[in-house]
C-alpha positions in Angstrom: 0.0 0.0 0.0 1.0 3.4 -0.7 1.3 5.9 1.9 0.7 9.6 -0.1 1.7 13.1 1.4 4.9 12.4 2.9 8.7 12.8 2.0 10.6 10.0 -0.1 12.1 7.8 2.9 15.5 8.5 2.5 16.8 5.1 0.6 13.4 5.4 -1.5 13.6 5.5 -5.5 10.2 5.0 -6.5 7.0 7.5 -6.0 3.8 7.0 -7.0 1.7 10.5 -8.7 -2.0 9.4 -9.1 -3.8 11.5 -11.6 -7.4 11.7 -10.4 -10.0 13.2 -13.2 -13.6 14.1 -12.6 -16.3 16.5 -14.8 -18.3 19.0 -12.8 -20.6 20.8 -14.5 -18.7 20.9 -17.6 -15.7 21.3 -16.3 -13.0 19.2 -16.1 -10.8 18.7 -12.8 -7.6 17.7 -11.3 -7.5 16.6 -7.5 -4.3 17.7 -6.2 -2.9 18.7 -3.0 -0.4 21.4 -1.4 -2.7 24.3 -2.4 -2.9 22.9 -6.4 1.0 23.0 -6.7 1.2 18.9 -6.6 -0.5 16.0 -7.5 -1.4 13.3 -4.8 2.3 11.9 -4.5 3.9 9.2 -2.1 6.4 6.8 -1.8 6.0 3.3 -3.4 5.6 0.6 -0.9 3.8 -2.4 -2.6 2.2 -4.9 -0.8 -0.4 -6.2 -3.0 -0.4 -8.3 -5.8 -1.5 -6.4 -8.0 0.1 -2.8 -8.5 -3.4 -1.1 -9.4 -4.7 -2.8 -6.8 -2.8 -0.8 -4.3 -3.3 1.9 -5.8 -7.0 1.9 -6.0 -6.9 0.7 -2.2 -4.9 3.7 -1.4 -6.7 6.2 -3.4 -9.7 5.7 -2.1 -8.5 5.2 2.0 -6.8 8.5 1.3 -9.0 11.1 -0.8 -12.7 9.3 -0.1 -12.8 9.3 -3.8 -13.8 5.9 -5.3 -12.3 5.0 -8.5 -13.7 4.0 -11.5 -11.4 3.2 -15.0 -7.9 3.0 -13.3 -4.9 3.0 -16.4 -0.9 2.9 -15.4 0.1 6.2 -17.1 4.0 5.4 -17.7 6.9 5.4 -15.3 9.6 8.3 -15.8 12.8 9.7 -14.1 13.0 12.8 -12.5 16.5 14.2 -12.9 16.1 16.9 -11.2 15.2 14.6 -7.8 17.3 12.4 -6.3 17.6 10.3 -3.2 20.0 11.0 -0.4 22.2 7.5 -1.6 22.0 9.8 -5.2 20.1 8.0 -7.3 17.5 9.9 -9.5 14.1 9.6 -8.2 11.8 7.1 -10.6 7.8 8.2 -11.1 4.8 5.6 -11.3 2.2 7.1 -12.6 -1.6 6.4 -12.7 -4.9 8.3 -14.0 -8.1 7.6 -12.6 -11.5 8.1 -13.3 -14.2 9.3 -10.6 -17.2 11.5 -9.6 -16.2 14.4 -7.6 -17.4 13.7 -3.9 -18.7 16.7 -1.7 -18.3 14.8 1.4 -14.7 16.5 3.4 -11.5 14.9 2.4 -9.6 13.3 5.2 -6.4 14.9 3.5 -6.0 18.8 2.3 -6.5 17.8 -1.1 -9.0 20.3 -3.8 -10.3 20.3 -7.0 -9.1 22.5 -9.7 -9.8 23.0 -13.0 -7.6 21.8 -15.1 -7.1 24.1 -17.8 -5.9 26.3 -14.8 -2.3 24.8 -15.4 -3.0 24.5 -19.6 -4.9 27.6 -20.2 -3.4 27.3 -24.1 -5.5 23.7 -24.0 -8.8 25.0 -24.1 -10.2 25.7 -27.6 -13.9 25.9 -27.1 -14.6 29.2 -27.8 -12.0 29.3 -30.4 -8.4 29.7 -29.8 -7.5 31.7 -27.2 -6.0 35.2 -28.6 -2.8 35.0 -26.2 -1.0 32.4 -28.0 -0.4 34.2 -31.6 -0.1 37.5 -29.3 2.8 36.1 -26.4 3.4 32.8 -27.3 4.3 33.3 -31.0 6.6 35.9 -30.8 8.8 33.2 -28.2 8.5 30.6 -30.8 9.7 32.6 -33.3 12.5 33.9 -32.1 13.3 30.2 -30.5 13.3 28.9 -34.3 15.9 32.1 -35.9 18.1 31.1 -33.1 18.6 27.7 -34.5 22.1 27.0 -35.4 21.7 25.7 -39.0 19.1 26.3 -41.7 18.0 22.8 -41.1 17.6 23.6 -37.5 15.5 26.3 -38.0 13.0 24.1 -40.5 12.8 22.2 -38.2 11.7 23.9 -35.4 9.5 25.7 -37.3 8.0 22.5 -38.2 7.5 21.6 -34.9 5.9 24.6 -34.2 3.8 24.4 -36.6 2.5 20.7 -35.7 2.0 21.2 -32.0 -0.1 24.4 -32.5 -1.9 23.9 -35.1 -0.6 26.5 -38.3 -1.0 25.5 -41.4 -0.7 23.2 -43.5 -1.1 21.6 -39.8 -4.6 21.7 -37.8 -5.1 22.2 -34.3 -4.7 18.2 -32.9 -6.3 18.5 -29.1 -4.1 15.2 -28.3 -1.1 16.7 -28.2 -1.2 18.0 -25.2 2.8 16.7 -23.7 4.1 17.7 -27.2 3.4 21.1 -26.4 4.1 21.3 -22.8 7.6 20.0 -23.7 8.2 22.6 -26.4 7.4 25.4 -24.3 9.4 23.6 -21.5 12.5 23.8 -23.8 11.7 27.3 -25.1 11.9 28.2 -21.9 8.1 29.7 -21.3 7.2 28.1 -18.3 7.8 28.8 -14.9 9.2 24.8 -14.2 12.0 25.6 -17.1 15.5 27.1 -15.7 15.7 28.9 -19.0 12.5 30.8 -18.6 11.5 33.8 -20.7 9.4 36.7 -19.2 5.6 35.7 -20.0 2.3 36.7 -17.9 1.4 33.9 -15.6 -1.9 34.1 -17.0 -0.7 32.9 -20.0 2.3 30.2 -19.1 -0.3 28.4 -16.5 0.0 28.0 -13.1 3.4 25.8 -11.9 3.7 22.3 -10.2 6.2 21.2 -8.2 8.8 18.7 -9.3 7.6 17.1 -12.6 3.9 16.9 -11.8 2.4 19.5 -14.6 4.2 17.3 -17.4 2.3 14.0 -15.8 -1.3 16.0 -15.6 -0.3 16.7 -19.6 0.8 13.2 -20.3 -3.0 12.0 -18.6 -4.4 15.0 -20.6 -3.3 13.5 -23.4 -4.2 9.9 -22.8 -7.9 10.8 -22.0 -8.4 12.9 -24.9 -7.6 10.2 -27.2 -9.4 7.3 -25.2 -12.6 9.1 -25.2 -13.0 9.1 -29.3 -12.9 5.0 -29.1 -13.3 3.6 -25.5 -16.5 4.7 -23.7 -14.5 5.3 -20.6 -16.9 9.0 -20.6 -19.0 6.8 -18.2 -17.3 6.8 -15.5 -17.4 10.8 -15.2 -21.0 11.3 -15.9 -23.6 10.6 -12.9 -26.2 7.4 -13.3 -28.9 9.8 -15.3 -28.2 13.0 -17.6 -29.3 15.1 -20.9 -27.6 14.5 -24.0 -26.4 18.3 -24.0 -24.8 17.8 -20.3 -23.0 14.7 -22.1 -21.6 16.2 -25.1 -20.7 19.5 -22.9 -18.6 17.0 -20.1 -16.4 15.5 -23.6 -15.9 19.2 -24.9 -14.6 19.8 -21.5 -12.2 17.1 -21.1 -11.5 17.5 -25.3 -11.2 21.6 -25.3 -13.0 21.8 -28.5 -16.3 22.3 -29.7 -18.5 19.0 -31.3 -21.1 19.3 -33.8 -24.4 19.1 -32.2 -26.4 17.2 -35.2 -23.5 15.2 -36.0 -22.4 14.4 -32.4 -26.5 13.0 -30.9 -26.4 10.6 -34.7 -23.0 9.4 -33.2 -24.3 8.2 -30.1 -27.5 7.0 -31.4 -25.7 5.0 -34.1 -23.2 3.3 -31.2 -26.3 2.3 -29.3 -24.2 3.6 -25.6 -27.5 5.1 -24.1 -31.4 4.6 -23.5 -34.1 6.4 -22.0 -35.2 6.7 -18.4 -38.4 7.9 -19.2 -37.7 10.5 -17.2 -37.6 14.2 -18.0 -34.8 17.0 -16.6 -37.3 19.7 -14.9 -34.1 22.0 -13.4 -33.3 24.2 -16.3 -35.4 27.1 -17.1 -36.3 25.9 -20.8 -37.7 22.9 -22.5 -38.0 19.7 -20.0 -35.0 17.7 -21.7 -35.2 13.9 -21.9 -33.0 11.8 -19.2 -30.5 9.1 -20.6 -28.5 6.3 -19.0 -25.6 4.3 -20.1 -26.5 1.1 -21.4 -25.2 -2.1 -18.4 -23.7 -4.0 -21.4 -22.0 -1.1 -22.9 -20.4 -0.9 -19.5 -19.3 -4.2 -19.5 -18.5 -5.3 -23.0 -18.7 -2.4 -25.7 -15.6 -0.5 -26.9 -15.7 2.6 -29.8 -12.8 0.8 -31.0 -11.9 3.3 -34.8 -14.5 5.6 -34.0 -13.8 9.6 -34.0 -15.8 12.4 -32.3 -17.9 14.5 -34.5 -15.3 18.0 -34.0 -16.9 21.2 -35.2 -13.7 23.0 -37.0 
């Protein structure tokens, strides 16, 4: 079992950072702790069987939060950590899915939203007017100070890809591709080479290495959501088709086709009627859904994409 919240013991190598992911009211959420400058960290000490087992055990003792899709994220080194024996520190990572409980947490650990640390990431109202205004100006001096012509094409075509300029279009999965390129450029606060930009604009900071594992889970659950139904475990037991497609443009940070994203569903056969109506907006009753039990159990939207609105 995993014992979060404390220092590395000082012989330890291995720490576990859990990525816990809920959607509130359209908006998607981190849980982290030390005032939203870390997420839920601790030393590794196994005693299960199963890794994911401990995990799940100690996520839920710990936060009160009880875990639904658990996925090993990927298992790094932090070179900037290391142990007092001097070995570099080596990162476990996990995301998990849950519904954001209201009951206290026994630790000091809050919800935040997560485009709070990715401001750049969210694209539903189009993209946001800070990144040609501060951010391009950095890359482009970034690419002239390339040391060859070939250098310089290439960073430009880097550019290019992670943000979207043509020929490229904007690709909502790349989320670590372009946290590391502003890391090297030097535009965020966790760089040592960092160039003056508004904080508003750069995201708030992590400690350690914990903003590049929120961008690698990011990443991860916008891609699984356009072929595994894993959406289910974020959304309560009933809900409207709007508050659906709203909850995957919040964890997406783009905007889907209305039309085109209701004949997706129906087509994939992931919901049915309650019979029920939604009486708590001030319009038009709206017709309650569920998520289908053998969905749950058996279905994947293996090759299927999410109807974007470009």
């Amino acid at each position: 079992m995993v014992k979060p919240f404390q220092n590395l013991p000082k012989e330890g190598t291995t720490e576990l950072a859990a990525v816990l992911i809920a959607v509130t009211d359209s908006t998607a959420k981190v849980l982290t702790v030390d005032h939203g400058n870390t997420l839920p960290n601790g030393p590794l000490s196994p005693i299960h069987k199963s890794l994911q087992a401990g995990v799940r055990q100690w996520v839920e003792t710990q936060t009160h939060q009880s875990l639904g899709y658990v996925e090993q994220l990927y298992t790094f080194v932090d070179t900037q950590r290391k142990t007092s024996s001097g070995h570099y520190l080596i990162y476990i990572s996990y995301l998990g899915l849950v519904r954001e409980e209201t009951k206290p947490l026994e630790s000091v650990a809050i919800w935040q939203d997560w485009y709070t640390y990715f401001p750049w990431e969210d694209h539903r109202n189009g993209r946001p007017d800070f990144i040609e205004q501060y951010l391009y100006p950095i890359f482009r001096h970034w690419i002239n100070a390339g040391n060859t012509i070939a250098e310089q094409k290439s960073r430009e075509q880097r550019v290019k890809l992670c943000w979207g300029i043509s020929p490229f279009s904007w690709n909502e999965e790349y989320v670590l591709q372009r946290y590391e390129l502003m890391y090297e450029v030097g535009i965020l606060p966790e760089a040592s080479n960092r160039e003056e930009v508004p904080k508003l604009f750069c995201g708030k900071s992590m400690n350690h290495d914990h903003r590049r594992v929120l961008a690698s889970a990011m990443a991860r659950l916008r891609a699984k959501i356009k072929y595994r139904p894993v959406i289910f475990e974020l959304m309560p037991p009933v809900f409207t088709l709007l508050q659906l497609q709203q909850s995957i443009e919040a964890l997406a940070g783009i905007t889907l086709h209305k039309q085109n994203f209701r004949r997706f569903i129906a087509q994939q056969e992931l919901i049915e009627e309650t019979g029920k109506m939604d009486q708590s907006g001030p319009g038009r009753p709206a017709r309650l859904y569920q998520f289908r039990e053998d969905v749950l159990l058996e279905r994947s939207l293996s090759g299927s994409k999410l109807p974007i609105s470009r």
